[in-house]
N, C-alpha and C positions, 0 to 999 in steps of 0.2 A: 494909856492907863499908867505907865511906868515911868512918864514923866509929867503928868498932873493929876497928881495923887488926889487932892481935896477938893479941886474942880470935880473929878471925876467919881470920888465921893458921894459928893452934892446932886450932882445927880442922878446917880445909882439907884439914895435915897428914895430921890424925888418920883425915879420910874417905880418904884418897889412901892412908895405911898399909892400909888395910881392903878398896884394888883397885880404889876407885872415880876414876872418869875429872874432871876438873875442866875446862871450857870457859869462854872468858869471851864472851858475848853479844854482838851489837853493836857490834866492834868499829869502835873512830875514831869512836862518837859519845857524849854523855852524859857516863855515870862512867865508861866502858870509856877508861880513861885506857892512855899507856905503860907509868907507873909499876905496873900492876898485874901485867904482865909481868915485873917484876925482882921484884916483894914477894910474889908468891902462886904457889902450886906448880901452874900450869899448864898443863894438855897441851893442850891446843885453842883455836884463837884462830877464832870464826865472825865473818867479816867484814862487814859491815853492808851490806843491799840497798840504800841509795844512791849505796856506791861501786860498786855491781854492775851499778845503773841506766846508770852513768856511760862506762861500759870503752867502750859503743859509740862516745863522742860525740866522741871526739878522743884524742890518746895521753897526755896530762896523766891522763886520770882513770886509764887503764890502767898507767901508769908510776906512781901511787898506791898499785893493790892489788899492782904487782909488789913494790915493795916494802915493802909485811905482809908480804907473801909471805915474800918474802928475810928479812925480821926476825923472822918467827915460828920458818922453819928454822934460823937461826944459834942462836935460845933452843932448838933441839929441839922444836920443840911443831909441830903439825900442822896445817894452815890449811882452815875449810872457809866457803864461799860461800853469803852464803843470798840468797833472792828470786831464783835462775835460772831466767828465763821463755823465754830464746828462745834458739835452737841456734850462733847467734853469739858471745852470752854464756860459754857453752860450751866453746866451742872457743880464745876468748882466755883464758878461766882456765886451761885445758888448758896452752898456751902458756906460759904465766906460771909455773907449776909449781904452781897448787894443788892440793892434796892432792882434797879433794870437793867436793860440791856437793851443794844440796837445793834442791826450787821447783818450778812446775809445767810445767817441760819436764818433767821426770822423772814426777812422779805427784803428783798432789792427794793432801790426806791421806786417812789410811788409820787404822781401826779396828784390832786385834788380829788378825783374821783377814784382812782385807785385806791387811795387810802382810804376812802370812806368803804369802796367796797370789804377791804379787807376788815378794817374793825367792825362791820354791822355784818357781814357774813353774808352778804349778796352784792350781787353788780347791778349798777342801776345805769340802762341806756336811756337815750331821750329819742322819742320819735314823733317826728314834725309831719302836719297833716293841713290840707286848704278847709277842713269839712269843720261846720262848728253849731251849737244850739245842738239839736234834736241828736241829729246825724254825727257829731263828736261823741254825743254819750254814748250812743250805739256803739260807738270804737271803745270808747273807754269801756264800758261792758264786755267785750269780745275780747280787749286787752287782760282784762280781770281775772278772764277763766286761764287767759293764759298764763298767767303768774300763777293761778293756782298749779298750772298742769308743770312750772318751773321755777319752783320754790326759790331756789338760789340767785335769780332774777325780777331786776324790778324794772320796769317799764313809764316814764316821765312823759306823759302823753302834750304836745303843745298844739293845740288848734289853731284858725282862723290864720294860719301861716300863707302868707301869700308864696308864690312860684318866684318872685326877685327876690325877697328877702332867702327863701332856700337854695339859690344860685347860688347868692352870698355864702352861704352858709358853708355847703358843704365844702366850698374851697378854703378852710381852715380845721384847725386839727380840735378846735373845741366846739366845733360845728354838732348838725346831727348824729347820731348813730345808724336812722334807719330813718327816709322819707319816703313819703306818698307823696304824688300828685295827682291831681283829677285833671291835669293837661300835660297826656303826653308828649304834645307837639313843642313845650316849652324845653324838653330836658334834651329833646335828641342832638342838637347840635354839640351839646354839653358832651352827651354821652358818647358822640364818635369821637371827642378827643379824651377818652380813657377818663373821664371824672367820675365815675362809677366804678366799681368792684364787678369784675367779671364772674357769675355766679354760677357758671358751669362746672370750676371743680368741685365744689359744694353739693351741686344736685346730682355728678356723678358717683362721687362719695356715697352718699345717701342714697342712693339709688331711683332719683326721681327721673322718670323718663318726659322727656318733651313732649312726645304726644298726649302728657295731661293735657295740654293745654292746646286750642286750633291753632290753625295758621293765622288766623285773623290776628288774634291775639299778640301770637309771637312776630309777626310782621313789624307791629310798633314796642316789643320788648329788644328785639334784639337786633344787631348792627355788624357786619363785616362778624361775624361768626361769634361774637359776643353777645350772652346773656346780661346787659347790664342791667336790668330788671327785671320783673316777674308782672303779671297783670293779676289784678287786685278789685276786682268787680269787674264788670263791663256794661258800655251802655250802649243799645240795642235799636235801632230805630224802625218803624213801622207804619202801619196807617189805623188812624182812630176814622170811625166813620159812625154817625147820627142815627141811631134806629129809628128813632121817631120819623125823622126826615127821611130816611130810604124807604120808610112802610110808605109815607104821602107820596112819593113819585115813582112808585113802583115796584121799586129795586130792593130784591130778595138777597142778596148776596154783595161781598166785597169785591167790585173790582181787580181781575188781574195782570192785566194788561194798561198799557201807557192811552190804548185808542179808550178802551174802557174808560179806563179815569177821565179821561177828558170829556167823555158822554157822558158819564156821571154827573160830574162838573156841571156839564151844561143845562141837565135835567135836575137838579141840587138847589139850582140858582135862583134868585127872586130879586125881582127889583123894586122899589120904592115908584109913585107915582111919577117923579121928576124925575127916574131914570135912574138916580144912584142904587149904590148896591145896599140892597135890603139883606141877604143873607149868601153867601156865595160856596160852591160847592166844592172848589179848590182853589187856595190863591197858589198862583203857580211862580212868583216874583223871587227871585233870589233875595236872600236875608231877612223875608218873613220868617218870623219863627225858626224853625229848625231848617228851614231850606236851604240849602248848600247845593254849590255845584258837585262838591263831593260826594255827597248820598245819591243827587240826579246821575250821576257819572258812573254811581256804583251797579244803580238799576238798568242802566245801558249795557253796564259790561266794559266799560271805556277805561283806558289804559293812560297813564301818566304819562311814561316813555316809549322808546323806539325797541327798546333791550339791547340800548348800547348805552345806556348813560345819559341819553339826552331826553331832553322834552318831546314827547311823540300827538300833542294833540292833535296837530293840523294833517298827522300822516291816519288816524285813526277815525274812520269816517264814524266811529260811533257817538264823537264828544259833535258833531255836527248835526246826527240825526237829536239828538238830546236836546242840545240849544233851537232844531228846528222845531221839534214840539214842545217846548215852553213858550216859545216865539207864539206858536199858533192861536195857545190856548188864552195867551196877553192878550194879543190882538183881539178875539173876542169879546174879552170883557172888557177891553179899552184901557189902556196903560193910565192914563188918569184917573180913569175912574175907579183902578184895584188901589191904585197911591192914596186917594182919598179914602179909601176903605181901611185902607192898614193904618193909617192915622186916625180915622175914629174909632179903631175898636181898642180894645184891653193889651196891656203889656204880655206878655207873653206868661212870664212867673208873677202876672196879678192875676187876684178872681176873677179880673173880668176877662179875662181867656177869650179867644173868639171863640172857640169851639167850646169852651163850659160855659158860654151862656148862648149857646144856640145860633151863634152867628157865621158859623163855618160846616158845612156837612162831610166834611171828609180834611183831616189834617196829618202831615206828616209830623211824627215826634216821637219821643225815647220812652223806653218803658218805664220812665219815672213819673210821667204824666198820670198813669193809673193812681198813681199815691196822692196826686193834686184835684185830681178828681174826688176821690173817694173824702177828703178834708174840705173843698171848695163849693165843687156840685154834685151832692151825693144822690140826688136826683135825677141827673143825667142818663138818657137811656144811649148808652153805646157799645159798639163793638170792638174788636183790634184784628188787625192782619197783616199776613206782609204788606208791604208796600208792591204796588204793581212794577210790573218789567218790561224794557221793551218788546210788541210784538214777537221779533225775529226770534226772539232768546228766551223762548218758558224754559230753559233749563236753570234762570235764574229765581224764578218764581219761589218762593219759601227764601232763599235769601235774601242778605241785607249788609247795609254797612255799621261797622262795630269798630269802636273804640273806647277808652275809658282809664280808670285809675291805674297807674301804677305804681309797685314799691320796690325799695333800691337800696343798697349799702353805698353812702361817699367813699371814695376810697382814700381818706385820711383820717377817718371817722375807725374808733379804738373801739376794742371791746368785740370784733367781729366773729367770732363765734355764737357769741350772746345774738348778737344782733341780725345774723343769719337764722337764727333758732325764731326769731321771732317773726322773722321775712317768713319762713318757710312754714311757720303755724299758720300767719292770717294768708296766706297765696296759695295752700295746697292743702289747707286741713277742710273737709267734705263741712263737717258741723258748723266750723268759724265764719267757713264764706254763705254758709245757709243761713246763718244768724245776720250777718250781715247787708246778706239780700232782704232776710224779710224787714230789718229796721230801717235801711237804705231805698229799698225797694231798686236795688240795682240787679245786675243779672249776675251769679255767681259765674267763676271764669276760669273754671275747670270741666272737663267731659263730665267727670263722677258727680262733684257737686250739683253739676244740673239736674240729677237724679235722688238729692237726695230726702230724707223720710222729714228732714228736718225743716223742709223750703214751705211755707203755707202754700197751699191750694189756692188756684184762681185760676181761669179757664183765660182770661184776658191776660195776665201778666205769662202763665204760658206759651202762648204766643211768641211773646219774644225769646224764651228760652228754647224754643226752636229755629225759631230765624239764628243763634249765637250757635248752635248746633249746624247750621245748614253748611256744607262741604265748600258752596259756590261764596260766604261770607266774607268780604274780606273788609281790607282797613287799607289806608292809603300810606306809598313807601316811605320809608326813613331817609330824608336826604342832608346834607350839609346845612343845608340853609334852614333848616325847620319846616315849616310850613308855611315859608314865601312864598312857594310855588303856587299852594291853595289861594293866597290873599293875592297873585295876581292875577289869577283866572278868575277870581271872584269880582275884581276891580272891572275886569272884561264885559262879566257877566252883566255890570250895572246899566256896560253903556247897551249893550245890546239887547235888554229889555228896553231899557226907553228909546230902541229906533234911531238910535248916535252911533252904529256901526251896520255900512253899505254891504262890504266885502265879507262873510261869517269867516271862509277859508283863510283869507289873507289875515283876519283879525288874531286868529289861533296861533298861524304861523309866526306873529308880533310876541305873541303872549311865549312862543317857543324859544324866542330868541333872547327875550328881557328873562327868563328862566334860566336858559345854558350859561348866558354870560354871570347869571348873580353863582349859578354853581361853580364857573368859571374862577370865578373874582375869590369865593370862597376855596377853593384848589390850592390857588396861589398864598393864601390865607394860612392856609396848615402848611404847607412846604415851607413857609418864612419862619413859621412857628418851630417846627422840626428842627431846622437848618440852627436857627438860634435855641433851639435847649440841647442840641448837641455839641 
């Protein structure tokens, strides 16, 4: 500026014709000369922190800034004070007639969101969610009451957030404040390398005990003795079974046994003239619908590991009895002929459901099924139950396998007090999670909740609020790799329904080895990782 005077004129003008404000820095020290006052189009004169330092020391330095003061107002330009650190300062600029002030009586700096918090007199976090349509508004409803209940908080709800983009996310500092996911198997690997907020001093602070919440639950919340989440609904699985069709074959009751089901099954069954399947009474094929080797494995009682760390299928003769009776029940109906069946009937979240339109008399699936039924075939006569268990183990019987939503603080993610407050309303408030369940139609995922005045009545969705109750419930472990371990015993599972694996034992004992080594391979993974951020 102080050596292209008329260039820099020109276009001072020019930004000032376009709305923009022009201030000169610093004034009374430097190049913050007078003459820039008369030569340049300025609206603000910010007056320099050492005559600010000064006002307290005697009237010389205060009869200084009075008049800038008086000289900026006779030019029209507006006077602001910087470096205001103490309430005396304050109060003789007030005095004097300065227009503002900035410094840290008033507030340390401030980020984008900070300052907006401060001038509108609340904090606004943002919280990212997979859920969207129906089941978003239900949130943003539950969100609502929570603002009411924390006036000084606002809440920035973003839906239809997929699990990669919230990876991305939370590893930057302008990321979420508070996520959900409806797949906790996505975050765990994430979250045994500390990218979450450890929320155990928070809930001891507050006094929230663990045993809100079961073991199931806390199985996939937490990791190596960290809370990095909270569970946030849960989803409950079961057996739906046909009234209509168990009144025509007989059968007065649910199945609860694995021999049961499978005579069920076979008395359920109807075939078409040509032999194919007309309606069938369980398809028992892994990755129909909800079938997983993980729910079959839950109803076993079968165990992941050895309880050393490794993969223990092939030492656990329970993952063997499991696969021998799905094996039995294929055979039966003929491995081509169930493949042909699950190709003509309905997508699974289409109306044409096999079991809502009468073409399945007994299906395993989540208590959210009832809410598809009740919108798709409300006509449908059915029941709900546990799922059967095997034989050996009625102490499993009323249990089941459970999984579901979780919510979490990143931990780069600001505002964390706020954003605990709102973890700890929708995860542990009795009314928020009953509201939730009945719009979600998911299972609330605290002991109290389950109990509460708030949950609508229904004798079928019950059901699974007991099965999420039952002691024997569990959920599958947290391990490094996520849940490769599942997708390679599920790759197993493929070949040994269709009759592509000789040896069952030998097969498990494959599936133990390509596991140890990927947990293996991951080991080395964080040691490298360690090694290099230290």
């Amino acid at each position: 500026m102080a050596h292209e005077t008329e260039e820099t004129i020109r276009r001072l003008r020019q930004l000032k014709g376009l709305g923009v404000g022009i201030a000169v820095d610093d004034f009374g020290t430097g190049y913050s000369s007078l003459s820039y006052l008369r030569r340049f189009p300025v609206d603000t004169v910010k007056i320099d922190k050492s005559f600010v330092d000064g006002i307290a020391r005697g009237p010389d330095e205060l009869a200084l800034v009075r008049a800038i003061v008086h000289l900026a107002h006779s030019l029209k330009m507006t006077t602001v004070a910087e470096g205001v650190e103490l309430e005396g300062q304050a109060k003789r600029l007030s005095r004097v007639g300065c227009d503002q002030a900035q410094g840290f009586y008033f507030a340390e700096p401030m980020d984008g969101r900070q300052a907006t918090a401060y001038v509108v007199g609340h904090t606004t976090i943002n919280l990212w969610v997979g859920h969207s349509g129906h089941e978003l508004e239900v949130i943003r409803e539950v969100v609502a009451e929570f603002e009411e209940a924390h006036p000084g908080i606002r809440v920035e709800v973003a839906g239809s957030v997929s699990d990669a983009r919230v990876m991305s996310g939370v590893r930057t500092t302008d990321g979420p404040n508070v996520v959900v996911s409806v797949e906790s198997d996505n975050f765990r690997d994430y979250a045994s390398q500390a990218g979450f907020l450890d929320l155990r001093p928070f809930m001891k602070r507050d006094g929230i005990d663990p045993g809100l919440f079961t073991p199931a639950t806390l199985a996939y919340t937490r990791i190596e003795r960290r809370q990095w989440a909270l569970p946030l609904l849960a989803d409950t699985y079961g057996l739906y079974f046909n009234t209509k069709l168990f009144a025509e074959a007989g059968l007065d009751r649910p199945p609860r046994t694995m021999s049961e089901l499978t005579d069920y099954a076979k008395r359920l069954t109807k075939r078409n003239p040509d032999g194919s399947l007309r309606v069938v009474g369980f398809n028992p094929l892994v990755d129909f619908y909800e079938n997983t080797v993980v729910i079959f494995g839950q109803m076993f009682g079968a165990s992941w590991n050895d309880g050393s760390g490794r993969s223990g299928l092939a030492s656990d003769p329970s993952w063997a009895r499991m696969f021998a009776w799905q094996k039995e029940l294929i055979d039966w109906y003929g491995y081509e002929d169930l493949r042909h069946f699950t190709k003509e009937v309905g997508q699974e979240f289409a109306p044409s459901n096999a079991f809502q339109m009468g073409r399945l008399g007994m299906a395993l699936d989540g208590e959210w099924r009832i809410a598809f039924i009740a919108a798709e075939a409300p006509h449908l006569e059915f029941g709900t139950a546990p799922f059967p268990v095997e034989d050996a183990r009625p102490d499993l019987y009323g249990s089941g396998y459970i999984n579901g939503s979780v919510i979490g603080i990143p931990l780069e993610a600001g505002y964390v007090e706020e954003s605990w407050k709102l973890v700890r309303y929708l995860a542990t408030d009795d009314r928020a999670l009953a509201r939730l369940s009945n719009g979600l139609r998911n299972v609330p995922s605290t002991r109290t909740s389950l109990r509460s005045p708030d949950l609508l009545p229904d004798d079928r969705f019950a059901v699974f609020l007991e099965v999420f109750a039952h002691p024997q419930s569990g959920s599958t472990p947290i391990t490094a790799i996520g849940s490769a371990y599942q997708e390679l015993l599920s790759v197993f599972a493929a070949e040994w329904q269709a009759g592509q694996v000789s040896d069952l034992k030998a097969g498990l004992r494959g599936v133990d080895r390509d596991t140890d080594a990927r947990l293996q391979q991951a080991a080395r993974e964080r040691q490298r990782l360690e090694r290099h951020a230290a």
